[in-house]
KEDRENLO-606996 format. One record per residue (C-alpha): x, y, z; residue number from 1. Coordinates in Angstrom, 3 decimals, always signed. Each point is the difference from the previous one (the first is absolute). Example, Ala and Ser with C-alpha at 12.3 -4.5 7.8 and 13.67 -1.06 7.14 Angstrom:
<recs>
        x        y        z   k
  +12.300   -4.500   +7.800   1
   +1.370   +3.440   -0.660   2
</recs>
This chain:
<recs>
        x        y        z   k
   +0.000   +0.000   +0.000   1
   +2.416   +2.358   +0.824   2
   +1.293   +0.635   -3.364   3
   -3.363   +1.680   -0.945   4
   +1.100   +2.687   +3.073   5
   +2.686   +2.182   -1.244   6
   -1.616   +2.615   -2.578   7
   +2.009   +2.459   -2.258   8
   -2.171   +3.315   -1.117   9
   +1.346   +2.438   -2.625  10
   -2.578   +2.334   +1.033  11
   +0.645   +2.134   -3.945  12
   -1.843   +2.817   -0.906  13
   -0.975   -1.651   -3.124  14
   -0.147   -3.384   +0.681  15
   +0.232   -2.543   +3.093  16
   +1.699   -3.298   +0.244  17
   -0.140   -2.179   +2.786  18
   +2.718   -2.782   +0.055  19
   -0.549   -3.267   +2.399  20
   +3.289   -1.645   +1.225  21
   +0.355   -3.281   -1.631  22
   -2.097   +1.165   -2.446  23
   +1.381   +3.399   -1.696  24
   -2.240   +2.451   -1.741  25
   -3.568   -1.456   +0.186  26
   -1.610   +3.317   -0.720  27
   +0.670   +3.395   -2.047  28
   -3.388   +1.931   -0.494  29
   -0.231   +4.159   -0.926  30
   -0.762   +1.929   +3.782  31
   -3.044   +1.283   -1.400  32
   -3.761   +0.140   +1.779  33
   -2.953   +0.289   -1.525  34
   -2.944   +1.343   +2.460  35
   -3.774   +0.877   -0.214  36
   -0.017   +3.430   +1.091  37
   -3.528   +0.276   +0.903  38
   +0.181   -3.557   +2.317  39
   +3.590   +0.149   +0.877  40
   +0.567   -3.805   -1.145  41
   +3.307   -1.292   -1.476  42
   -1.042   -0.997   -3.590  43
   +3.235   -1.476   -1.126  44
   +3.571   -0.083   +1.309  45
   +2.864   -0.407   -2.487  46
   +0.460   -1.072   -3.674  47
   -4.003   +0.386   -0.319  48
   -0.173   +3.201   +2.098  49
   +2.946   +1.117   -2.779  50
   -2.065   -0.689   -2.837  51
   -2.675   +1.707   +1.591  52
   +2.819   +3.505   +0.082  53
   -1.698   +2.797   -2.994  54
   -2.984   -2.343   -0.718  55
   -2.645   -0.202   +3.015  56
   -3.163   +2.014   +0.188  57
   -0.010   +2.812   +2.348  58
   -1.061   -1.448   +3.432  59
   +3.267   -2.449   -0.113  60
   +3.049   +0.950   +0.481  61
   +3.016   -2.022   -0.394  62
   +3.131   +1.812   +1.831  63
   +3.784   -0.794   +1.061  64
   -0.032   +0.334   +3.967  65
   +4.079   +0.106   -0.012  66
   +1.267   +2.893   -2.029  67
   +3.565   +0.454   -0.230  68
   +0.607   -3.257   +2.233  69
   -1.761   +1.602   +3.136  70
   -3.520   -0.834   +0.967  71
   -2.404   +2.709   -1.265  72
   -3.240   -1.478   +1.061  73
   +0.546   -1.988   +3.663  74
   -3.881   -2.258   -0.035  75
   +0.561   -1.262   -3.582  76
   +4.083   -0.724   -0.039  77
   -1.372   -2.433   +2.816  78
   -2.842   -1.559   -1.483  79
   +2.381   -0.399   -3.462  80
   +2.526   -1.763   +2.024  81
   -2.438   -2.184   +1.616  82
   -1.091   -1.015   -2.954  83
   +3.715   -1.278   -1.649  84
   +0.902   -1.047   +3.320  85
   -2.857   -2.004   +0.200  86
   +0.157   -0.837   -4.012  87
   +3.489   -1.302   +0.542  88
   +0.019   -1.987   +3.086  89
   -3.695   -1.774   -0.421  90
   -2.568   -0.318   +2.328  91
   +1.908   -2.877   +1.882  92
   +2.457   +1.249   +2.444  93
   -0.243   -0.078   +3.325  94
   +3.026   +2.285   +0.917  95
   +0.099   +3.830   -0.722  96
   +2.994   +0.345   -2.192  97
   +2.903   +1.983   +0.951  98
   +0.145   +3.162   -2.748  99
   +2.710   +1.464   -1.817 100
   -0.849   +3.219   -1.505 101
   +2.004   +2.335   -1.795 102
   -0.421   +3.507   -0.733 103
   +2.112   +2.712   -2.052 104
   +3.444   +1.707   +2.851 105
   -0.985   +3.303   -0.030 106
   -3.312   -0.900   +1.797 107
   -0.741   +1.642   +3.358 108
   -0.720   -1.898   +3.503 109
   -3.489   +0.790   -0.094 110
   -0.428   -1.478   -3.727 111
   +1.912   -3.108   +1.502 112
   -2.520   -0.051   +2.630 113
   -3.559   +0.015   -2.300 114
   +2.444   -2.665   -1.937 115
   +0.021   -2.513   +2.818 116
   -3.238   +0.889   +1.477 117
   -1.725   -0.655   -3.285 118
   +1.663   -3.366   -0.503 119
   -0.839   -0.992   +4.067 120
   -3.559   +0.658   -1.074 121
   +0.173   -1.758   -3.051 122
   +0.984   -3.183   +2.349 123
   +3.664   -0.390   +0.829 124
   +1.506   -0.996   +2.967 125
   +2.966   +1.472   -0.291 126
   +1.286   +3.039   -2.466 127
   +3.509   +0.792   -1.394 128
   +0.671   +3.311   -1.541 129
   +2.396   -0.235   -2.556 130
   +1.746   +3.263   -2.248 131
   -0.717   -0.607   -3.468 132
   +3.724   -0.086   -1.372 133
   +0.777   -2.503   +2.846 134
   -2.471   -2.509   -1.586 135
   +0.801   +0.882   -3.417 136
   +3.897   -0.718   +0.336 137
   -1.240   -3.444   +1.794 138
   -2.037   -0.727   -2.653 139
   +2.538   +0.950   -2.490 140
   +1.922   -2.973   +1.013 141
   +3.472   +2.306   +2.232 142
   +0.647   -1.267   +3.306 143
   -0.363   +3.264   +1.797 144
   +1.796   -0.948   +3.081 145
   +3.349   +0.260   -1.486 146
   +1.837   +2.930   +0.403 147
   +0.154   +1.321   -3.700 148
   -1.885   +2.797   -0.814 149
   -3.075   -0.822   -2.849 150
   -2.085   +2.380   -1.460 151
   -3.572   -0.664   -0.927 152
   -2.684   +2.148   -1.881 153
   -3.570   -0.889   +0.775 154
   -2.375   +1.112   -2.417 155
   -3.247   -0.724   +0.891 156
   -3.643   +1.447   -1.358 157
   -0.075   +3.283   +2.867 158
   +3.731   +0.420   +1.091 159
   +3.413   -0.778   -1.094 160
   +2.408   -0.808   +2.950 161
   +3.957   +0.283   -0.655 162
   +2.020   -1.562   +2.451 163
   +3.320   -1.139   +1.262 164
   +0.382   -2.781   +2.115 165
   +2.498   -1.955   +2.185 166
   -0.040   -2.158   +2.821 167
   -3.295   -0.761   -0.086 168
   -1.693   +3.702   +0.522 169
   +0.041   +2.887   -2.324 170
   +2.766   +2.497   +0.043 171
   -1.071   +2.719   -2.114 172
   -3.571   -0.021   -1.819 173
   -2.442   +2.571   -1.334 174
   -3.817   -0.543   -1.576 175
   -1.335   +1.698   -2.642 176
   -3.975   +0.734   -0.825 177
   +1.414   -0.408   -3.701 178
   -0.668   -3.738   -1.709 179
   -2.111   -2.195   -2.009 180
   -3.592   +1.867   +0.449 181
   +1.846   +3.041   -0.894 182
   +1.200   -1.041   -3.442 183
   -3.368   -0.934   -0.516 184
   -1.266   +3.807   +0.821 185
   +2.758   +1.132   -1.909 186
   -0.998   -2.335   -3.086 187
   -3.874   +1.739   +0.462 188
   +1.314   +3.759   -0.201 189
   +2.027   -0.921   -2.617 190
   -2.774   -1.021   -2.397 191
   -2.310   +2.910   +1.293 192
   +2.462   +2.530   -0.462 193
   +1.830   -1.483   -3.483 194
   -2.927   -2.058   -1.638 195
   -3.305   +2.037   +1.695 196
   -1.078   -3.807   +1.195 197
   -1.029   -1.175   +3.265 198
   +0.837   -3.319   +1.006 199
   -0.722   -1.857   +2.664 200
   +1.918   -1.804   +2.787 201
   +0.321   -3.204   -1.223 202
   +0.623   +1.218   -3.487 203
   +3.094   +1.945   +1.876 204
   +1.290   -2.762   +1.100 205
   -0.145   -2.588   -2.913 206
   +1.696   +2.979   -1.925 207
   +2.794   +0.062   +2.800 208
   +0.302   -3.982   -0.073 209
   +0.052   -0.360   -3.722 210
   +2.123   +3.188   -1.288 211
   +1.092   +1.853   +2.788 212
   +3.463   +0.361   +0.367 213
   +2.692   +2.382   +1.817 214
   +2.908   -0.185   -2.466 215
   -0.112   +1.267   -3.539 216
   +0.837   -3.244   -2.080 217
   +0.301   -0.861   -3.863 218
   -3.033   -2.350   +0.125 219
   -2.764   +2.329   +0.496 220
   -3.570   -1.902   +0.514 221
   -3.383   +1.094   -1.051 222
   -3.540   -0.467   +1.525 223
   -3.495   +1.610   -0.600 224
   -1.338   +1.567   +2.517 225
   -3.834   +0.042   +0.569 226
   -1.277   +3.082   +1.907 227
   -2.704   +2.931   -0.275 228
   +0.938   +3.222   -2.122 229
   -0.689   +2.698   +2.444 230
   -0.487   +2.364   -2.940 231
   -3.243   -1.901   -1.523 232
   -0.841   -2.083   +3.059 233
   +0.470   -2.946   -2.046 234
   +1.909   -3.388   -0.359 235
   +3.332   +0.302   -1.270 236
   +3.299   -2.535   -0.563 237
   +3.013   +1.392   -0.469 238
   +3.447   -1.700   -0.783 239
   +2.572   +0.515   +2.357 240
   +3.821   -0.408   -0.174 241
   +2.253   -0.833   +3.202 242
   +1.839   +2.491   -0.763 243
   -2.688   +2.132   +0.787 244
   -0.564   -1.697   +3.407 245
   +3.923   +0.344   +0.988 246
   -0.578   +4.145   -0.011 247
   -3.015   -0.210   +1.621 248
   +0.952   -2.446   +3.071 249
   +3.693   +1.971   +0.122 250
   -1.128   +2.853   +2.807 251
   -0.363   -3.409   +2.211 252
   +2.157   -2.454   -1.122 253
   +2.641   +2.982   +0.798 254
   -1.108   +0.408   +3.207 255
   +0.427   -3.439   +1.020 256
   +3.410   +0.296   -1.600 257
   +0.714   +3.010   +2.524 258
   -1.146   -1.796   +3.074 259
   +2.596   -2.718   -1.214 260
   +2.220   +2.385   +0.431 261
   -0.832   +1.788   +2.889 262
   +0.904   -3.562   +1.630 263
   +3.162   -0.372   -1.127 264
   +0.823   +3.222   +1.132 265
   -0.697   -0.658   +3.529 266
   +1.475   -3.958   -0.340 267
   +2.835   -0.531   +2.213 268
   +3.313   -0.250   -2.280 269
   +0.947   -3.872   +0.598 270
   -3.817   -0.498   -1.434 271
   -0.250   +1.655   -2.606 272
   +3.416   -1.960   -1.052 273
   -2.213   -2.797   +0.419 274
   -2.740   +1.462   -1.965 275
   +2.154   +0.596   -2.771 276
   +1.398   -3.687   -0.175 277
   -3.894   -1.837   +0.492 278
   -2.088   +2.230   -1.340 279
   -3.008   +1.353   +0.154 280
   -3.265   -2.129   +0.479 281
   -3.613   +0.966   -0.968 282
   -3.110   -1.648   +0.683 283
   -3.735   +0.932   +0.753 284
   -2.638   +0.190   -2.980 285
   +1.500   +3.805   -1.365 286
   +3.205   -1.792   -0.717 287
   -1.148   -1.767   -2.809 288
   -0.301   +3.053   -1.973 289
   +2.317   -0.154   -3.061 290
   +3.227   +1.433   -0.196 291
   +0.133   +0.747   +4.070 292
   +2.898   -2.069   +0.266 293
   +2.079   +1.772   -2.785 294
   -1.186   +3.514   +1.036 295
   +1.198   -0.529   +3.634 296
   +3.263   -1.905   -1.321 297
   +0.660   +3.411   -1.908 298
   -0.867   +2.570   +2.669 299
   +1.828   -1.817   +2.607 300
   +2.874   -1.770   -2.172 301
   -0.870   -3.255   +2.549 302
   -1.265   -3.841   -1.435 303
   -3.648   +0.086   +0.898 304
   -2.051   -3.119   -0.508 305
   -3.328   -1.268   +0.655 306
   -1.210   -2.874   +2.828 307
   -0.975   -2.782   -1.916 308
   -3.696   +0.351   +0.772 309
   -0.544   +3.688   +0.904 310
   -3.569   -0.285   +0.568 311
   +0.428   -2.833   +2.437 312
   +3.316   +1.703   +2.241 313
   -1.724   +1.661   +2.735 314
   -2.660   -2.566   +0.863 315
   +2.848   -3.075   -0.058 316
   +2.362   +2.225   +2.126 317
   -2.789   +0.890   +1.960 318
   -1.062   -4.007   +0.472 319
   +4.101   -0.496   +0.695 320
   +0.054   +2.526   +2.367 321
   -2.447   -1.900   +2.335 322
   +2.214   -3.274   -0.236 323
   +2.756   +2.080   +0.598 324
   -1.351   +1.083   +3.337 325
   -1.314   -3.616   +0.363 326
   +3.519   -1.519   -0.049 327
   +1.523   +3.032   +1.815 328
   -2.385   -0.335   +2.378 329
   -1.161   -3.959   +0.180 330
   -3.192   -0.477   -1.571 331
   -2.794   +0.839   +1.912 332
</recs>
């Protein structure tokens, strides 16, 4: 039984997985509600509450209760979690799991606090807080208890967190309200402000996933874009180039760039050295964007590679992290 009690939560802005020890990832759903307004009931939690996002009728609303990796909306972050807890683990246990939940560094006590209250209410019997970049280097696959220096860039859906860490703990780190989401606002101006066309969300992000990139390259894509004119009111497609999408995600891809090296600055000398000699490592969702890798290789003149499953970092570091305490610890 006791294998079905350590739980791993990468409590995202965009999306939530829950990883089971033994097990690994059994769940990765969007952190979207969908709620009657006029009775208050949860219609739909997850990928159908997403599909739900731009498309219900005025008295539902679907919403993201995390924005930028910090709850925004307390009562429904704990019935969501209920719900994947409960989705994940089956009707069948007897023992409260112990929790590990992670949430972006630059978060304050308080946050921590509606964190772990949340998840006590949503049925644990014990709760870990762990710093996203922590879980994301675990997951990543580097031992972090050695005493080398590692630096790992955490994109997620609401934050990107840089950090540097050694010895198990982080030595210098900094979060950004810059990452995926944003690209996908950026992507929407763009086509208002170039093409007159609205687009939605989703459309956003399919844009993003299929020609987005960050670095200019010699094998430009193409993709038409479906969208309302705002000059007639009507429905438009327009091709677009990702070319196009490179200038109009630079203003953030730049920024994460900067916050790169606003780390680096403050990194003690003897790891840095090691920076330069490992790396840089990206995960979270954002990372996946094309052409991060190169752009950051260029700005910083440092290797930078990706985890081997982005996506999937946080929540299996997270998951780690609680048989990490287990065997530090003996298992409870």
């Amino acid at each position: 039984m006791s294998s079905y009690t350590d739980i791993g939560i990468d409590l995202g802005t965009a999306s939530i997985l829950v990883y089971i020890r033994g097990r690994g990832v059994v769940l990765k759903e969007p952190s979207v509600v969908a709620f009657d307004r006029d009775t208050n009931k949860v219609k739909a939690i997850g990928e159908d509450a997403r599909l739900m996002l731009g498309r219900t009728p005025s008295n539902i609303i679907a919403v993201r209760p995390l924005r930028q990796g910090v709850i925004s909306d307390y009562k429904v972050t704990e019935k969501m979690m209920q719900y994947f807890i409960q989705k994940a683990i089956g009707k069948k246990t007897f023992r409260k799991p112990r929790i590990a939940v992670c949430v972006p560094s630059g978060v304050t006590e308080v946050e921590k606090k509606a964190v772990e209250d949340a998840t006590m209410m949503a049925g644990a019997r014990e709760v870990h807080i762990i710093e996203e970049p922590i879980a994301a280097a675990i997951g990543a696959g580097i031992d972090i208890s050695r005493p080398y220096g590692n630096m790992i860039v955490d994109i997620g859906g609401g934050t990107s967190d840089i950090a540097v860490i050694s010895l198990g703990s982080t030595v210098v780190s900094a979060s950004i309200k810059i990452a995926g989401d944003d690209f996908d606002e950026a992507l929407v101006r763009h086509m208002r402000k170039k093409h007159n066309l609205h687009i939605g969300e989703r459309t956003a992000e399919d844009m993003k996933i299929r020609i987005g990139t960050a670095y200019k390259s010699a094998d430009v894509q193409y993709m038409d874009v479906k969208g309302r004119n705002l000059i007639t009111g009507l429905p438009k497609t327009v091709k677009v180039s990702s070319e196009e999408t490179e200038e109009a995600l630079r203003t953030e891809t730049s920024q994460i760039v900067e916050a790169i090296h606003g780390v680096l600055e403050k990194t003690p000398p003897e790891l840095a050295a090691d920076i330069a000699d490992r790396g840089i490592v990206l995960t979270g969702g954002g990372s996946l964007l094309n052409g991060l890798e190169e752009l950051i290789a260029e700005k910083t003149g440092i290797n930078t590679m990706t985890a081997e499953d982005p996506m999937t970092a946080v929540a299996i570091g997270t998951g780690r992290y609680v048989e990490f305490l287990s065997g530090y610890k003996g298992d409870v």
